[in-house]
Structure formats: structure tokens, C-alpha cells
C-alpha positions in Angstrom: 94.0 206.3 15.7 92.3 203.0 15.9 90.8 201.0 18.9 92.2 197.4 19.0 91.5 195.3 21.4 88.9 193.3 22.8 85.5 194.3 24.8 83.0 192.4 26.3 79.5 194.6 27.6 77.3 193.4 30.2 74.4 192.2 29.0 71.2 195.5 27.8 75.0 197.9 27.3 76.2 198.7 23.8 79.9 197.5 23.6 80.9 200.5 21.4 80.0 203.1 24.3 80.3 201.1 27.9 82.2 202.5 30.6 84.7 199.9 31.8 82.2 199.7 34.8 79.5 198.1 32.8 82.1 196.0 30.9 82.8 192.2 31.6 85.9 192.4 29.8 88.2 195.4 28.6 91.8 194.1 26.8 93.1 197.5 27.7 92.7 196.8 31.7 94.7 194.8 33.5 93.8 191.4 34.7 95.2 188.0 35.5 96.2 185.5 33.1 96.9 181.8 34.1 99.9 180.3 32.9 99.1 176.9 34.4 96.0 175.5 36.2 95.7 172.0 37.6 94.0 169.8 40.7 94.3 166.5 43.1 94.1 165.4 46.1 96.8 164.2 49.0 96.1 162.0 51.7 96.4 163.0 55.2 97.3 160.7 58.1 95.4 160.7 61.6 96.7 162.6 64.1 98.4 160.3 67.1 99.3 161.9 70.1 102.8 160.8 70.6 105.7 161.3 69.7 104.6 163.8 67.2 103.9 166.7 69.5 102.5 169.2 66.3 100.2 169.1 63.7 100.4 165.9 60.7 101.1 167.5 57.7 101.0 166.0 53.7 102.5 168.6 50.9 101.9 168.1 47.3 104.8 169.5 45.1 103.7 170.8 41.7 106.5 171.6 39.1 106.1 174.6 37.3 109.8 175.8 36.2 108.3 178.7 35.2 111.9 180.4 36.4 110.2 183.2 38.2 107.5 183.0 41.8 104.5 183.3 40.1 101.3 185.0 41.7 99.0 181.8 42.9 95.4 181.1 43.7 94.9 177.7 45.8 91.6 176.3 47.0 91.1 173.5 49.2 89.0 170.8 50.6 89.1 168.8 53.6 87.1 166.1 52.1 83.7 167.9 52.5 82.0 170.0 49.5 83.6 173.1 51.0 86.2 175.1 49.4 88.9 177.2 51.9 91.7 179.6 51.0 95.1 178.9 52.0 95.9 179.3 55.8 92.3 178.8 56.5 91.3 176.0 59.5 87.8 174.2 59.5 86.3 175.7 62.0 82.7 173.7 62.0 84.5 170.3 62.0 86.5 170.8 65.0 89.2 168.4 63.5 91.4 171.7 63.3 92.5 170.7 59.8 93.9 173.5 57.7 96.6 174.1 54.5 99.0 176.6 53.5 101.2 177.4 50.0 104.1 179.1 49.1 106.4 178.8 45.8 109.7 179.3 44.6 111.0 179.4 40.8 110.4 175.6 40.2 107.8 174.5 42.5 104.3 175.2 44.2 103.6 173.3 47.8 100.5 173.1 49.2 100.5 171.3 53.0 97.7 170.2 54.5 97.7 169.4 57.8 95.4 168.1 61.0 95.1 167.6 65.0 92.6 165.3 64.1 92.7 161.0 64.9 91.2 160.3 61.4 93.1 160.5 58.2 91.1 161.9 55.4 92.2 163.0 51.6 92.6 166.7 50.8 91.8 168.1 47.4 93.0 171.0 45.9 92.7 173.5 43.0 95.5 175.9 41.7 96.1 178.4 39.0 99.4 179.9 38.5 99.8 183.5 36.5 101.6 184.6 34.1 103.1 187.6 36.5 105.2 187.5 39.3 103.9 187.1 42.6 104.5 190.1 44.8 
């Protein structure tokens, strides 16, 4: 029977006779594949004391109407060259700033949010697969 597919060796290992270990890519293995990748930014408002008594919080709403809750990867940036995962916090600032994401069938939403008094502008990075999230 014939082997279709595609293989990709690591570079000094013959493609014909890798194991999967010393492959960079194998067609027959699993892996993700993005349906939809994209990225912007959101401005943030300063923090003020009163009478908000929680966090300030902006949340970008990306249409996807994929019909299903895709699986997600989402980076983010307070404004600095650092990238976080979601429900991460900048620790070294101290500003407390961090951002969550969830989706549904239509939508991704990524919040940011801050304790801080300065406003800044969020940027973010998504891809969206082709399978389900779990």
C-alpha cells in the first residue's frame, strides 16, 4: 500500500526513514490547524478609585461564526515588548494589569483589565482552530 502524505525531517535525517521524533512535520500526526488568525489592540482606561470599586476592564469582540467553540491561542501585551497568556497579571510593572478569553459559537472576547491610574493600549494576537475547543 502506498505512503501519502507529507513529511518534513529535521535537518542531517533522511525523510524516507525518520522516526516521527526527528521529524518537523508528519501529515499522519495530529496537529493544530488555524482556521482564523488575526491582531489589535484596545485601549484601556486608568484606574480611579471611586465609584468603581473593581478592576477597569476593555474587551475586544472578534466575530468568528465558525458555529462551533473553537480551541484558541491568545497572547497579549500590556503595551511593553512582552507577550503574556491569557489570565496572566504583570507582575514586574506593579500596575496589576492582566486579560482573560473565552468564546462561544460566534464570538472570541479578550478583556483586559487594570488597578492601575494610567490608561494604556493592549495589543493582542489570536489564532483560532479548526477543532473544537475542549
Amino acid at each position: 500500500m502506498p505512503d501519502y502524505g507529507i513529511k518534513i525531517s529535521k535537518s542531517g535525517y533522511d525523510v524516507d526513514i525518520a522516526d516521527i521524533k526527528d521529524q518537523v512535520f508528519n501529515s499522519t500526526a495530529n496537529s493544530l490547524k488555524i482556521a482564523i488568525t488575526g491582531s489589535g489592540s484596545l485601549y484601556v482606561p486608568e484606574f480611579i478609585n471611586f465609584p468603581i470599586f473593581g478592576p477597569v476592564s476593555a474587551t475586544a469582540t472578534i466575530s468568528h461564526d465558525l458555529g462551533y467553540i473553537p480551541g484558541y491561542l491568545v497572547l497579549g501585551s500590556f503595551g511593553d515588548s512582552r507577550w503574556y497568556l491569557p489570565y496572566s497579571y504583570d507582575l514586574f510593572s506593579g500596575y496589576g494589569q492582566g486579560f482573560t478569553v473565552r468564546a462561544d459559537s460566534t464570538n472570541l472576547y479578550i478583556t483586559f483589565s487594570t488597578h492601575s491610574d494610567s490608561d494604556y493600549t493592549a495589543y493582542y494576537r489570536y489564532y483560532l482552530f479548526v477543532d473544537p475547543g475542549v
